[in-house]
C-alpha positions, 0 to 999 in steps of 0.5 A: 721088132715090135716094141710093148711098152709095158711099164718097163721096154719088153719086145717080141718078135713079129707075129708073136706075143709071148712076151707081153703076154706073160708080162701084161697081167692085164691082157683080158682087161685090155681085150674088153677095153678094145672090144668096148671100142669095136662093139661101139664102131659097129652099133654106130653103124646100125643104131641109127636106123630105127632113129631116123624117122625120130631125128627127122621128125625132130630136127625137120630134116629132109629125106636125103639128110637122113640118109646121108646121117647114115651113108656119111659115117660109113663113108668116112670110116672106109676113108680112114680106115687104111691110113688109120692101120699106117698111123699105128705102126709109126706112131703107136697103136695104143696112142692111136686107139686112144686118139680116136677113142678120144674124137669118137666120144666127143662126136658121140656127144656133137652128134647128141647135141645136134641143134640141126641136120647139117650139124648131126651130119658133119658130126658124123663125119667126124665120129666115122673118122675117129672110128677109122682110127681105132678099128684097125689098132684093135687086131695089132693090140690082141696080136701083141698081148696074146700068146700064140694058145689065147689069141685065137680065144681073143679072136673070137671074142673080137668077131662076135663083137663086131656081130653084136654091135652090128645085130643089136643097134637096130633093138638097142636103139629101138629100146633107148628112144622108148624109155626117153631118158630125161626127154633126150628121145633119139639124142640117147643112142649117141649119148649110151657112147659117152659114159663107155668112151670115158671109160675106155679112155680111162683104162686104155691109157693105163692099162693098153701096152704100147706097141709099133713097128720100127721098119712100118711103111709110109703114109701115102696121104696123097692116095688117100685124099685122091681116093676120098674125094673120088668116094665123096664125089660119087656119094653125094650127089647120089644122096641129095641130087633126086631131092634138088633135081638133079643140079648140074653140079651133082651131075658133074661130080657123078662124071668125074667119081670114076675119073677121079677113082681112076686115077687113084689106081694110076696114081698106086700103080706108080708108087708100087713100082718105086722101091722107096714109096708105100703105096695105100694099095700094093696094086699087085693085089689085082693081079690076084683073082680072089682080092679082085672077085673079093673086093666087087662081092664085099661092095655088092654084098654090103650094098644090100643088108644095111639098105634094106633095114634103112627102108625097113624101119622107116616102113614100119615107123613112118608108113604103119606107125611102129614105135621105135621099140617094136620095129626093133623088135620084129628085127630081132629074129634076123639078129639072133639067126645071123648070131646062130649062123655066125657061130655055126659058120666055121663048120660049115666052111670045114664041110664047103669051102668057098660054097659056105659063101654061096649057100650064105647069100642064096638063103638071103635071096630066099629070105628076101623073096619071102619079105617081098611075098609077105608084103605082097599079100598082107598088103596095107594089113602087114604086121610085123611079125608075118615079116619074121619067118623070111628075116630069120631065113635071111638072118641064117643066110647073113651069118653063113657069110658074114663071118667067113667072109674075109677069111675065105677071100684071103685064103685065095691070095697067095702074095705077101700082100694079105695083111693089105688085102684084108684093110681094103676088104674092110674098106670097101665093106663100108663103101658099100654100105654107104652106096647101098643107102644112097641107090636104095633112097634113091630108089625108095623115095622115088617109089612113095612119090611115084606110088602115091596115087594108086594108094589114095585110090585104094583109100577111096572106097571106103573113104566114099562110104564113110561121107555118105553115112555122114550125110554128105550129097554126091557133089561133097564127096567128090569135092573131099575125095578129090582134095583128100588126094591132091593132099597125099599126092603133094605129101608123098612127093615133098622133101619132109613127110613131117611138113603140112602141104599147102593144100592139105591145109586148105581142106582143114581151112575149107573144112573149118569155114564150111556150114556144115554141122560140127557133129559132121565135120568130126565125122568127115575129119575122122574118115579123112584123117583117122581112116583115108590117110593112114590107110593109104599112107600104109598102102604106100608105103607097102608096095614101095617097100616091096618093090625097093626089095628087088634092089637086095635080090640084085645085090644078093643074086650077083653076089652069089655068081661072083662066089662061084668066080673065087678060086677054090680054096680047101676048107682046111686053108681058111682060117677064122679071121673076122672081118663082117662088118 
């Protein structure tokens, strides 16, 4: 029996609400206080990408704390996710909820604050845990507030939701570092949580009916220590070892994930076989073909989408110079196609089955492949609207799977195990996440240092035509071209793109000693700085992009053949579960 605290003591039978929803007047303010929060959890997820670039610029950080600014919050939020589920059922999801409501405004705020990279990291871990306390209690609250006829309503509004959240951080995030409230710049996308946070707390505590369940399965905090620093060894040295040259410690912890990831599997399989023990995951679960297919498709799957704009926008802002604003602008077109091809997704899945996942991920491939040839094309000269048409292609493609994702994963397992199924789908949907980031970084970051080069020498030309119409003799030029390259070469292939190289300094300190006249130096300044280094910077950044693109095929393609390895299940059998992260 689950019991609702509603003012007076009211029960419902499992599975069932008509009670408290006959009982709870309140029911669709409880909806939108709990929403608040998944709307909340999602954005956090993407808004910081369009910001990276700010907070680097800001707060001097390297190239691996950017990264692990976005890959830690998914990372713990996977982490906690499944414990979070347990703590509700014991102790009460409305407490619960609250309590990370409560730790994600205050983190909301840390991470606002932020004096330094580190500190804006831990802050995140911090905001990915409360997170991961909330979002499980959110599908128990609506279970047990809505009748059986406007649960289903609920449910929708739940999914779109977690589709808003998730499109709209990119835009939302662009718009707020452009206004600059009160000179706060990317210190706003954390703050927007606080004043819906006290909110959300203020309403939840007076309204949200508590609820639990008497006969709820213990923690097992063992498996979920096991299981997080098995997840943290793999994760951290993929972020920050290329950038420290691969310490031996970094190479030793990538040694020991697996192991360690192992014996969590071990370490479930022998509570699973105690009758008095519940274990994180009732390792049962792999003997079905769907949960095992599904969990390698929902890490594979979501190793792509968040990567990809991660590189995205730091291509657009750092290599060509787009304001936060108008880098979220050019997404916009992919997050209305994905919301189009979210709603449009159910009748798809009534007319394919399965094959709606398949069709999902092959527009994606096809979407991806059109990014790679608008980049191939427009080279150095990309704007950002010739990327629109394969967005909207891949936006289409992402909707077709986001959403019945979890559904039709779950409609291929027949154990009464789903409920646990669908916690380590989610789960691993932010593992994945939080690996696509660090390979694609990886990856990226490799990519601008190994390109350099050859984007300098593209510059040359018209670098060499500028100083002979300034007057300079062949020996100059060569002098300046040479300097201007070793500068681009040492830039591109140090730690902060922010930071001035020792020998880009030296040509503004030989520049400024030289005899030249000051009506040359203006001129050969302006071809150097105005003209060659924008120019190859965008070259750069160009072909690095594309080719980091290859890493989304991957993702997108082996996804799209695991599909085809899913049981088939018929279309009437899959019910809306949302789930997409």
């Amino acid at each position: 029996m689950d019991s609702i605290d509603v003012g007076a003591k009211a029960t419902a039978p499992p599975g069932t609400s008509a009670g408290p929803a006959a009982a709870h007047t309140a029911r669709w303010l409880v909806l939108a206080v709990t929403l608040s929060a998944i709307f909340m959890q999602m954005l956090d997820t993407t808004i910081t990408m369009v910001a990276l670039p700010s907070l680097q610029s800001d707060l001097g950080a390297t190239f691996a704390e950017i990264q692990l600014v976005v890959a830690v919050y998914s990372l713990a939020f996977a982490c906690t996710l499944v414990t979070g589920g347990r703590l509700g059922d014991i102790y009460g999801r409305r407490r619960i909820f609250l309590i990370g409501m409560l730790g994600f405004t205050i983190a909301s705020a840390l991470c606002g604050a932020a004096p330094s990279s580190t500190f804006l990291i831990v802050s995140r871990v911090l905001q990915g845990m409360c997170s991961g306390l909330m979002f499980p209690q959110v599908l128990s609250i609506i279970q047990v507030t809505f009748s059986t006829k406007e649960r289903p309503k609920a449910l929708a509004m739940y999914g779109a939701s977690i589709g808003l959240g998730t499109v709209l951080g990119p835009v939302l995030g662009g718009w707020l570092i452009e206004l600059d409230i009160l000179g706060m710049d990317w210190r706003s996308i954390f703050y927007v949580n606080l004043p819906v946070g006290f909110i959300a707390l203020l309403l939840g505590a007076a309204k949200i009916p508590e609820s639990s369940a008497p006969g709820a399965r213990r923690l097992d905090v063992t498996g979920a220590a096991i299981l997080t620093v098995g997840l943290f060894s793999l994760i951290l040295p993929l972020v920050i070892g290329r950038e420290h040259d691969w310490p031996g410690w970094s190479l030793v912890l990538l040694v020991l994930s697996p192991l360690v990831l192992a014996e969590f599997f071990v370490y479930e399989n022998k509570l699973s076989r105690l009758a008095d023990r519940s274990p994180l995951v009732p390792t049962g679960l792999f003997r079905e073909r769907s949960f095992t297919v599904g969990l390698i498709i929902s890490v594979v799957f979501f190793a792509g989408i968040p990567s990809f704009f991660m590189t995205f926008f730091m291509s657009l802002q750092i290599g060509f110079g787009y304001t936060p604003i108008s880098a979220g602008a050019v997404s916009l077109g992919f997050a209305v196609l994905i919301a189009i091809g979210s709603a449009r997704s159910a009748a798809v899945v009534r007319k394919l089955g399965t094959k709606t996942l398949a069709l999902g991920t092959g527009l994606l491939l096809v979407g991806m492949a059109g990014v790679i040839g608008t980049l191939h094309w427009a080279g150095s000269d990309l704007h950002g609207y010739q990327l629109v048409p394969a967005l909207m292609v891949a936006g289409l493609g992402g909707g077709f799977f986001l959403a019945p994702c979890t559904g039709i994963i779950l409609a291929g397992i027949r154990s009464r195990e789903a409920g646990s199924a669908s916690g380590m789908l989610a789960t691993v949907q932010q593992v994945g996440i939080a690996i696509g980031i660090a390979v694609a970084g990886i990856l990226f970051y490799g990519l601008l240092g190994s390109n350099a080069d050859g984007a300098s020498a593209s510059a040359l030309p018209a670098l060499r035509s500028d100083l002979a119409a300034a007057g300079l003799a062949e020996q100059q030029q060569a002098q300046i071209t040479k300097g201007f390259q070793t500068c681009f070469h040492d830039r591109m292939n140090q730690k902060d793109l922010t930071e001035t190289p020792e020998s880009c300094a030296r040509i503004e300190k030989e520049l400024a000693g030289s005899p030249m006249p000051a009506e040359v130096k203006e001129q050969v300044r302006t071809a150097v700085l105005d003209r060659a280094v924008p120019e190859a910077r965008k070259a750069n950044f160009s072909d690095s992009f594309e080719q980091v693109v290859y890493w989304q095929i991957g993702c997108f393609g082996l996804s799209c053949l695991l599909v085809l390895a899913l049981p088939r299940v018929r279309p009437e059998d899959v019910q809306d579960v949302p789930g997409g992260a």
